[in-house]
N, C-alpha and C positions, 0 to 999 in steps of 0.2 A: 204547142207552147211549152208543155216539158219536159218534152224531149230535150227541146233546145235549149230549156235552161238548164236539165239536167246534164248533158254535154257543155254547157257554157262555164259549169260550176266544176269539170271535172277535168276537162281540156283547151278550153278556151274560145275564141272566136271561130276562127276556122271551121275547126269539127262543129261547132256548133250552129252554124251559117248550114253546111252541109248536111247534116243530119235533119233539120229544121227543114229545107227546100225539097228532100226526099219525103219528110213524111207527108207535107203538104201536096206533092206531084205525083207520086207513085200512084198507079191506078187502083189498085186493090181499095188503100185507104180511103179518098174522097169516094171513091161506088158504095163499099160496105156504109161508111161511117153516117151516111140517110139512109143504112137500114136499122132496124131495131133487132139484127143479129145481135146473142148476147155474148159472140167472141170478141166483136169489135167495141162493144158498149161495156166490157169487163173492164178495155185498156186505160180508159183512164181514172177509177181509184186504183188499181194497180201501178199507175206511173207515177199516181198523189204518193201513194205506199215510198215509191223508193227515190222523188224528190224531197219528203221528208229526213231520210236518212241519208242523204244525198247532202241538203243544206244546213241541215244543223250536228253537232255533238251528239254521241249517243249515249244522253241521259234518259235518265228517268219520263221527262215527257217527251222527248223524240216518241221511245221506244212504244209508248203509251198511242201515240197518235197517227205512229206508223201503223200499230196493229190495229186502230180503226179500220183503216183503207184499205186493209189486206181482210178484216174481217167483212167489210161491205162486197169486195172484190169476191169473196167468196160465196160470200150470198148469192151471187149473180150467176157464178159458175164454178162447180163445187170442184172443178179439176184444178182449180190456180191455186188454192190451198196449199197443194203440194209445193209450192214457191217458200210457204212455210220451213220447210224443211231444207229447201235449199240455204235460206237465210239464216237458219242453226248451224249447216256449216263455213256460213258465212262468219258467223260469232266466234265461232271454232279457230278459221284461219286470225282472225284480231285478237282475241285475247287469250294470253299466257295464263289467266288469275282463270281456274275452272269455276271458281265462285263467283268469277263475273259473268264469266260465259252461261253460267246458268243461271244467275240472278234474270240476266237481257233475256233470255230465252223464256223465262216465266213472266216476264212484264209483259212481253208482244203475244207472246201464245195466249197468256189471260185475255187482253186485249179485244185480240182476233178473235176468241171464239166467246168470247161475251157477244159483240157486236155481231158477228156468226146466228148466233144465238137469237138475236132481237129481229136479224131479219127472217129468221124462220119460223120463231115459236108463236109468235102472236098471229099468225095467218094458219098457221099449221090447227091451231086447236079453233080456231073460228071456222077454218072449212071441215079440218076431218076430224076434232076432237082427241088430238093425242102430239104431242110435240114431238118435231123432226118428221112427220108421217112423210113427205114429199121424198126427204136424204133415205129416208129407209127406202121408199119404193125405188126410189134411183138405183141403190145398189143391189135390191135384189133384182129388181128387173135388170141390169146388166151382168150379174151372176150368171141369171139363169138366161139370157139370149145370147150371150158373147158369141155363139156357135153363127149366129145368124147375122153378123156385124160383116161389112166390107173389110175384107183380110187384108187390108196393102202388104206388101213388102217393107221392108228397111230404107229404099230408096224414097218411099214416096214423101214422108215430110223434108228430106235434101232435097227433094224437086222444088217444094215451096216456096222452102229456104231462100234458094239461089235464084231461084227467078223472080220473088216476091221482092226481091232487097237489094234492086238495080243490077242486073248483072252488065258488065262482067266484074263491076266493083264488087258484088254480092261475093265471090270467091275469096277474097283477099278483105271482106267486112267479116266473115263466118271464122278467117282461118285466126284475125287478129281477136275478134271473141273469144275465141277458146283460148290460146296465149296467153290471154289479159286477164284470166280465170283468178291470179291472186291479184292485183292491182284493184279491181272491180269488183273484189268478191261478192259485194253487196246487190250488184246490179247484175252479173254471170252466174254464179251459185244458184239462185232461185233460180233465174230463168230456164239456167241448163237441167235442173231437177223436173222442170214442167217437159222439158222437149223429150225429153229420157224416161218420163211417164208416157208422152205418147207411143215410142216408137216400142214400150212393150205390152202398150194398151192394145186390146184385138180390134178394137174399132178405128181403122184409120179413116178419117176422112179431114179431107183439105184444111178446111178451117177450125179444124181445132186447135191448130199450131199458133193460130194468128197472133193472140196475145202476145207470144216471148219473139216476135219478129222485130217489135221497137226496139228492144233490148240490145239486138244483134248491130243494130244501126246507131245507137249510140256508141256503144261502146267501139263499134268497127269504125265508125269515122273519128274517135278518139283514137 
């Protein structure tokens, strides 16, 4: 559902009609979405995140409500974060005023890692007595095992890509994503900062991508 109102709001019926029957038929989506995989159960406060900013003005509470979604999103799955940063230079591409640009950027990142924040600390010191304990072992333990991670190559998340997101349309939905990268900056910026953390992340595997493949499909059928 918003996907296709986020495509309804941005392009219209059509792509929106199209993007909508994709996500709902593509087989990845209905298999994953009965599971309790957290790539697939990330997508949607991540999709709330940028129907937010999608449908409204970016005031003061847009920016405030966006970075809810994006801080719960995070909670889930600490790599989407990085979407964070895509959406600074998303700010970047909109505003000429540096003091707007970096007022927005201090509303949403306060936001986000408040709400970041709530979903880790209270569990974090109730199970192991020190807050953040979970993010900390996360990154050390991927520090120190990255050696022992499935190496893919550079090909392997374009395999996903393009097969995940109907091909042969998936060629000409990926190529008009990138294109679209200043029109969408808000919806391409993030997403492509998450896909560009994978492909230099040492652990490739398949479904880490999944999140930023809505993204592809909206925008590519707008």
């Amino acid at each position: 559902l918003l996907v296709y109102r986020i495509s309804l709001k941005i392009g219209g019926l059509k792509p929106a009609i199209l993007s909508g029957i994709l996500m709902a038929s593509l087989a990845w989506i209905p298999l994953l979405s009965v599971h309790q995989i957290v790539e697939v159960f990330t997508i949607l406060p991540l999709l709330a995140f940028s129907w937010v900013l999608t449908k409204n003005k970016w005031t003061f509470n847009t920016l405030l409500i966006a970075g809810i979604w994006l801080g719960i999103a995070t909670g889930l799955r600490y790599q989407v974060g990085v979407m964070g940063l895509g959406l600074v230079a998303s700010f970047y591409v909109h505003y000429n005023d540096k003091k707007v640009w970096a007022k927005s950027c201090i509303i949403i990142g306060s936001s986000a890692l408040l709400i970041f924040s709530l979903t880790q600390v209270p569990t974090d010191l109730y199970l192991w007595g020190e807050p953040f304990a979970q993010l900390k072992a996360y990154i050390e333990y991927n520090l120190n095992n990255s050696s022992e991670y499935p190496q893919g190559n550079t090909l392997t998340y374009f395999f996903v890509i393009l097969t995940c997101t109907a091909p042969p349309l998936s060629f000409f939905f990926f190529r008009d994503y990138l294109k679209s990268w200043k029109n969408y900056s808000w919806l391409v910026l993030p997403s492509l900062a998450f896909i560009l953390f994978h492909f230099l992340f040492p652990n490739k595997q398949e479904r880490f991508i999944l999140p930023a493949l809505p993204y592809i499909i909206i925008v590519g059928s707008v």
